[in-house]
N, CA and C atoms as an extended XYZ file, in Angstrom:
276
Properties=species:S:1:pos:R:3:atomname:S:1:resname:S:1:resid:I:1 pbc="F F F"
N       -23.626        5.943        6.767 N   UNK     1
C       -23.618        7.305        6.325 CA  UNK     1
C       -24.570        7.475        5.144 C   UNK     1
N       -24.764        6.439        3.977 N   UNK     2
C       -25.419        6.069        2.986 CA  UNK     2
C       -27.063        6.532        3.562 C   UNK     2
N       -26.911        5.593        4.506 N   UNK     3
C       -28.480        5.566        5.047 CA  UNK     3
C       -29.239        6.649        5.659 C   UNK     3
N       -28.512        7.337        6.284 N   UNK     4
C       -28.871        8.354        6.852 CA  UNK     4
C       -29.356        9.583        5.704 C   UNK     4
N       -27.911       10.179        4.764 N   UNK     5
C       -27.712       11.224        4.243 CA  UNK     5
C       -28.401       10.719        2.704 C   UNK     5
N       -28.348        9.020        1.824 N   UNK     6
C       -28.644        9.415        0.744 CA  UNK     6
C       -27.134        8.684       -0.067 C   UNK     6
N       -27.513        9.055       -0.941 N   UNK     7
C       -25.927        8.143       -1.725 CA  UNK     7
C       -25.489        9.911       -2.530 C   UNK     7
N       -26.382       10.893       -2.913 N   UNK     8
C       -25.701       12.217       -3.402 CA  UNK     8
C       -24.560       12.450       -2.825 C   UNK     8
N       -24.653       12.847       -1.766 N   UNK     9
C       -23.600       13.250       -1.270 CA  UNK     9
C       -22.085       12.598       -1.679 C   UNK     9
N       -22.185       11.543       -1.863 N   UNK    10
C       -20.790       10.400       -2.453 CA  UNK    10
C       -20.503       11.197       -3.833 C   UNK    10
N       -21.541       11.645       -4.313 N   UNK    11
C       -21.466       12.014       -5.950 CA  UNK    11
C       -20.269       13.546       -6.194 C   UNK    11
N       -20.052       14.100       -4.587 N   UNK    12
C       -19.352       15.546       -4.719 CA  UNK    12
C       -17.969       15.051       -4.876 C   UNK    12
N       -17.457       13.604       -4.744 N   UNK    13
C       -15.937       13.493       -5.135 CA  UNK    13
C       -15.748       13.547       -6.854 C   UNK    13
N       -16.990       12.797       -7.446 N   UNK    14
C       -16.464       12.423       -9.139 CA  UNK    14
C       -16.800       13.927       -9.675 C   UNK    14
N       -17.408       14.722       -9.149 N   UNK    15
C       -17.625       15.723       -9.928 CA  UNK    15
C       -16.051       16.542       -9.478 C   UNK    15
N       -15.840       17.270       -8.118 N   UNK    16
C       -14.454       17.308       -8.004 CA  UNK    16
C       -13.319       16.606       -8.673 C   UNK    16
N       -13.048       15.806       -8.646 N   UNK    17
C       -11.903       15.368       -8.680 CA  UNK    17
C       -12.209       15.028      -10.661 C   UNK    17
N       -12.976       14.684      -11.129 N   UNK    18
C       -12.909       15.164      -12.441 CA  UNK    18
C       -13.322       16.318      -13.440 C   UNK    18
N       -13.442       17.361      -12.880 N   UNK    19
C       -13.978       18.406      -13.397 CA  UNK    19
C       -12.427       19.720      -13.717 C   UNK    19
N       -12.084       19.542      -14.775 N   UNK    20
C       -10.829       20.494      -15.528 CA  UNK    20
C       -10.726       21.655      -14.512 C   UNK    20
N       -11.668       22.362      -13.609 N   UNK    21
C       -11.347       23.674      -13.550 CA  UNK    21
C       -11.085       23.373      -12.177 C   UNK    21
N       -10.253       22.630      -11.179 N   UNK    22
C       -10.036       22.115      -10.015 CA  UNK    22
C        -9.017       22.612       -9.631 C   UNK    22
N        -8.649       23.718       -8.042 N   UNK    23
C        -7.928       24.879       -7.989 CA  UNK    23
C        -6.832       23.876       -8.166 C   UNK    23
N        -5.549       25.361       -8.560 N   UNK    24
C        -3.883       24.772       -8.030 CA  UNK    24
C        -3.488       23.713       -7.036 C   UNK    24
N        -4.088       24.165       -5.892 N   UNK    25
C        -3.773       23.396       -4.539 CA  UNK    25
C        -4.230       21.727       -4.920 C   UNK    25
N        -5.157       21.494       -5.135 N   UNK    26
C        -5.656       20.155       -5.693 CA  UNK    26
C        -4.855       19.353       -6.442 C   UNK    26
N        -4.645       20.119       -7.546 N   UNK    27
C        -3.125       19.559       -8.675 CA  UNK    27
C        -2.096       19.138       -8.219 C   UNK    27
N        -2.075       19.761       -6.420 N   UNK    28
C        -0.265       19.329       -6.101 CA  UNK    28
C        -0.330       17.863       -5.848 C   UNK    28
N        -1.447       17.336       -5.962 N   UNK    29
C        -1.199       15.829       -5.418 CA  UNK    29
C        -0.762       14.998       -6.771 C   UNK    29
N        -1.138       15.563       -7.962 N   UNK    30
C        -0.820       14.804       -9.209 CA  UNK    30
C         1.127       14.674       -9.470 C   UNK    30
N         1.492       15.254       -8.422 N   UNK    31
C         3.339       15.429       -7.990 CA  UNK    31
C         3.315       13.600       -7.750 C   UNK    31
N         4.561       13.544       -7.433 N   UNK    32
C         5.278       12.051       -7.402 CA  UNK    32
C         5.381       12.107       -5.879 C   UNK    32
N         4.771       10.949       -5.153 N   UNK    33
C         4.342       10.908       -3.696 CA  UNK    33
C         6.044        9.976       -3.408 C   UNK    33
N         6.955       10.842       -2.411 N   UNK    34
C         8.342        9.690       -2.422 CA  UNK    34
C         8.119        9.398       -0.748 C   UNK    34
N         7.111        9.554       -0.166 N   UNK    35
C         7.370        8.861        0.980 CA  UNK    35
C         6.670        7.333        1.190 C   UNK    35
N         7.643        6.522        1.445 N   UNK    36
C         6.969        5.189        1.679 CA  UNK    36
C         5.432        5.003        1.902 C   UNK    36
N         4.694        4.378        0.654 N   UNK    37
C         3.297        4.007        0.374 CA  UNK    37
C         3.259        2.362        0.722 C   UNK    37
N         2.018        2.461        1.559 N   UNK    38
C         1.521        1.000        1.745 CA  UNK    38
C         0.029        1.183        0.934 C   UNK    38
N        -0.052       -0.168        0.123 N   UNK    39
C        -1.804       -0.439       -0.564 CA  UNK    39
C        -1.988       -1.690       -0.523 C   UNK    39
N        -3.334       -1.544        0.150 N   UNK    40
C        -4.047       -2.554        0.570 CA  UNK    40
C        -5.388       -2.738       -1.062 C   UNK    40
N        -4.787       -3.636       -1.899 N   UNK    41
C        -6.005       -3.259       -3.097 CA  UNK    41
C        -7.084       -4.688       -2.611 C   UNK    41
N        -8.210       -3.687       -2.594 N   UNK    42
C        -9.678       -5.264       -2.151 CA  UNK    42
C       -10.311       -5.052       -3.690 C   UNK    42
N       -10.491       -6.246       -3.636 N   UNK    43
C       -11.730       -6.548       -5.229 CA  UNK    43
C       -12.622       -5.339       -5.384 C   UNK    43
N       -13.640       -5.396       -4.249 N   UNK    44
C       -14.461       -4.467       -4.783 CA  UNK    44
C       -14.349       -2.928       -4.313 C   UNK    44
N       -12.944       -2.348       -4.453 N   UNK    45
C       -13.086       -1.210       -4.165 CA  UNK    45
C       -13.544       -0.265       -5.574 C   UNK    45
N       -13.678        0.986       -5.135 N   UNK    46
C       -13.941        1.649       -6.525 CA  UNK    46
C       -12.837        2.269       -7.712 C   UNK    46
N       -11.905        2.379       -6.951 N   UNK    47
C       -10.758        2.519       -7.775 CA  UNK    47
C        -9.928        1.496       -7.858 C   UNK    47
N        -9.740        1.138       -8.989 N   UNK    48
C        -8.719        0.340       -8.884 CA  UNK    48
C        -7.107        0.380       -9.663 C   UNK    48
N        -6.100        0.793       -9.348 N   UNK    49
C        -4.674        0.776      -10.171 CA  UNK    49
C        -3.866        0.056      -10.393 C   UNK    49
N        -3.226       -0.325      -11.196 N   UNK    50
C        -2.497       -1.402      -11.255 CA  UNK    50
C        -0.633       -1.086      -10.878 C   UNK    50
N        -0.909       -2.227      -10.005 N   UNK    51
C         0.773       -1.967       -9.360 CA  UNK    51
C         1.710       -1.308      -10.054 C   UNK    51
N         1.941       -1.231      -11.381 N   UNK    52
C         3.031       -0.748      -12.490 CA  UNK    52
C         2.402        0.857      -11.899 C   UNK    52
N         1.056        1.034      -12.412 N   UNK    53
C         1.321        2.479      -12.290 CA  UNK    53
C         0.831        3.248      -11.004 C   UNK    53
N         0.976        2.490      -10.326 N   UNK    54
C         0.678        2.960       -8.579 CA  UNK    54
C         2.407        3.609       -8.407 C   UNK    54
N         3.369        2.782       -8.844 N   UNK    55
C         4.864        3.017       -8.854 CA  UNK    55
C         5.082        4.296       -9.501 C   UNK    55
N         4.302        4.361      -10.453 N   UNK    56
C         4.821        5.411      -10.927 CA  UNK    56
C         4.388        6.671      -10.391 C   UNK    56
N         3.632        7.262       -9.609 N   UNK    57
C         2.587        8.136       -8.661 CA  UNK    57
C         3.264        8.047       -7.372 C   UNK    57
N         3.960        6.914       -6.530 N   UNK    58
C         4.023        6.691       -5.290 CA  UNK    58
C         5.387        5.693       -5.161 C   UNK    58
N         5.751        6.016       -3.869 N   UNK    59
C         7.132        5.005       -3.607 CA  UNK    59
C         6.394        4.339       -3.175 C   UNK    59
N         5.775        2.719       -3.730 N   UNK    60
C         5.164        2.202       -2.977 CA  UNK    60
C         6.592        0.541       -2.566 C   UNK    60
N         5.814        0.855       -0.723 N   UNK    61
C         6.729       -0.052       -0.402 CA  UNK    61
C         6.132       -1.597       -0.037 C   UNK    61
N         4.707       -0.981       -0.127 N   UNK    62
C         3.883       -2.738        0.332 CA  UNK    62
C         2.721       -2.605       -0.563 C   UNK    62
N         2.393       -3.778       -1.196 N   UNK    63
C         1.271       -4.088       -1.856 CA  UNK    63
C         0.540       -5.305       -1.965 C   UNK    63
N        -0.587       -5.694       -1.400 N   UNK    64
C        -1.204       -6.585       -1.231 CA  UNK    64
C        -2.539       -6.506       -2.145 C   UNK    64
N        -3.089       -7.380       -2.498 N   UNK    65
C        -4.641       -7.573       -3.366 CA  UNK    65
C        -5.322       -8.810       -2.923 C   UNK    65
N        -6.829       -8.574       -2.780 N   UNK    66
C        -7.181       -9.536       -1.844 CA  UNK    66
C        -8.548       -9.570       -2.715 C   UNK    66
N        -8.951      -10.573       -2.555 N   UNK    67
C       -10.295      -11.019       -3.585 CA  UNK    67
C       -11.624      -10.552       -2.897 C   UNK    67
N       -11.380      -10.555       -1.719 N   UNK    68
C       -12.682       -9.586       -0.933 CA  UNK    68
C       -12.431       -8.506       -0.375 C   UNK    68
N       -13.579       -8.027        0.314 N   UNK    69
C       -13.731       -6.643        0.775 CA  UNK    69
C       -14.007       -5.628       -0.062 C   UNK    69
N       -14.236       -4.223        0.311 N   UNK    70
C       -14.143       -3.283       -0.828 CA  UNK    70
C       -14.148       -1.975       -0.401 C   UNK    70
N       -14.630       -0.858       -0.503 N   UNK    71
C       -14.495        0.553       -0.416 CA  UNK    71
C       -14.699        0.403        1.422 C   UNK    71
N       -14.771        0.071        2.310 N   UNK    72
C       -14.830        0.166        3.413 CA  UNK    72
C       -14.840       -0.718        4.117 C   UNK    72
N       -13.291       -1.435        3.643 N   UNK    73
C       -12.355       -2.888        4.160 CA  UNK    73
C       -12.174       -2.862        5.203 C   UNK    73
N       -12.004       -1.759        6.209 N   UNK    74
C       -11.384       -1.593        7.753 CA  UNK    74
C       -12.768       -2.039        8.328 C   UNK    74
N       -13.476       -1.693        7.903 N   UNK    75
C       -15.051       -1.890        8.648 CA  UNK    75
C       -15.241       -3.380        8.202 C   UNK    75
N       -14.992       -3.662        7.300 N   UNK    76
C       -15.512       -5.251        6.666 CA  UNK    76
C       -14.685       -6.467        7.289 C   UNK    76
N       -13.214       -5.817        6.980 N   UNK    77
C       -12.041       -7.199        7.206 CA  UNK    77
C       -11.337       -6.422        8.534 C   UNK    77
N       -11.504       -6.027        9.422 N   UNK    78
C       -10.605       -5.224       10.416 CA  UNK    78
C        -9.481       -6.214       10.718 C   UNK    78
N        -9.459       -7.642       11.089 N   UNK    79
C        -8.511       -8.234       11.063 CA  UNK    79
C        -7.325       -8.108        9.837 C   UNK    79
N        -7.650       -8.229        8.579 N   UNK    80
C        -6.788       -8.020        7.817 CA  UNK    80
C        -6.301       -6.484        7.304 C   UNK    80
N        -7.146       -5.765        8.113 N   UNK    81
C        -6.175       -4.731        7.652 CA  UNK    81
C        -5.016       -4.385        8.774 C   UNK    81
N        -5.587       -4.502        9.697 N   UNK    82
C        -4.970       -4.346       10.868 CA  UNK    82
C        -3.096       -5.467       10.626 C   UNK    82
N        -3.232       -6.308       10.206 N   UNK    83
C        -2.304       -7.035       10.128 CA  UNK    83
C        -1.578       -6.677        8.705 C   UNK    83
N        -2.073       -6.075        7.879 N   UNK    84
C        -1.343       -5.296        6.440 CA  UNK    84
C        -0.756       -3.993        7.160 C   UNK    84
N        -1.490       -2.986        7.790 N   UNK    85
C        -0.859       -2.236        8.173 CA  UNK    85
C         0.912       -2.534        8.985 C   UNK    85
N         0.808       -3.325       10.368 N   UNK    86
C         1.876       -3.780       10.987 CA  UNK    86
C         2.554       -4.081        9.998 C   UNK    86
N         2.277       -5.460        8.806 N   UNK    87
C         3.371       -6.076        7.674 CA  UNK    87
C         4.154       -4.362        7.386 C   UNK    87
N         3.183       -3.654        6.847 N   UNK    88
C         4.345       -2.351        5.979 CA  UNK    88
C         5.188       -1.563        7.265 C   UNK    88
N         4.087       -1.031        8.198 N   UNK    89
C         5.168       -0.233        9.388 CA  UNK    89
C         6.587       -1.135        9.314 C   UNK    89
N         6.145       -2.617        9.808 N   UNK    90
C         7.195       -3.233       10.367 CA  UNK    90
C         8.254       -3.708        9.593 C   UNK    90
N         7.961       -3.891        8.331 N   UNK    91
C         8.779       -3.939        6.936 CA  UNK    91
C        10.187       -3.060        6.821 C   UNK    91
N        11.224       -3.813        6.596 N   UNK    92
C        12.337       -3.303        6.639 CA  UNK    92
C        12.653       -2.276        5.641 C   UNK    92
């Protein structure tokens, strides 16, 4: 997508998502997420949170961290995500 379009285009999330004047509707996600969260954290993704305060944002029910991969792990590691996903579905 990079290649085609340019790397700008990537640039319309940091200006969104940090810019103060971002409608109501946007804000509702800063609410407390209570339905069962699975995170898959890879080294080099671009965000990164730390389990304490992922909890506090999200019921999180699975959490894994993995020293590789990064912002587009399904494409990189498809085996391991594929098998993180099943772990949380199948998780009691």
């Amino acid at each position: 997508m990079h290649w085609v379009q340019g790397a700008t285009p990537a640039l319309r999330f940091y200006c969104e998502a940090f810019n103060p004047a971002r409608s109501e509707s946007e804000k509702t996600f800063e609410a407390y997420v209570s339905v069962p969260t699975g995170v898959s954290m890879y080294a080099k993704e671009q965000l990164h949170c730390p389990r304490d305060w992922a909890q506090q944002a999200a019921n999180i029910q699975f959490w894994r961290e993995y020293e590789n991969g990064g912002h587009f792990s399904s494409f990189e590691r498809p085996d391991v995500f594929v098998e993180d996903l099943r772990a949380f579905v199948n998780a009691p």
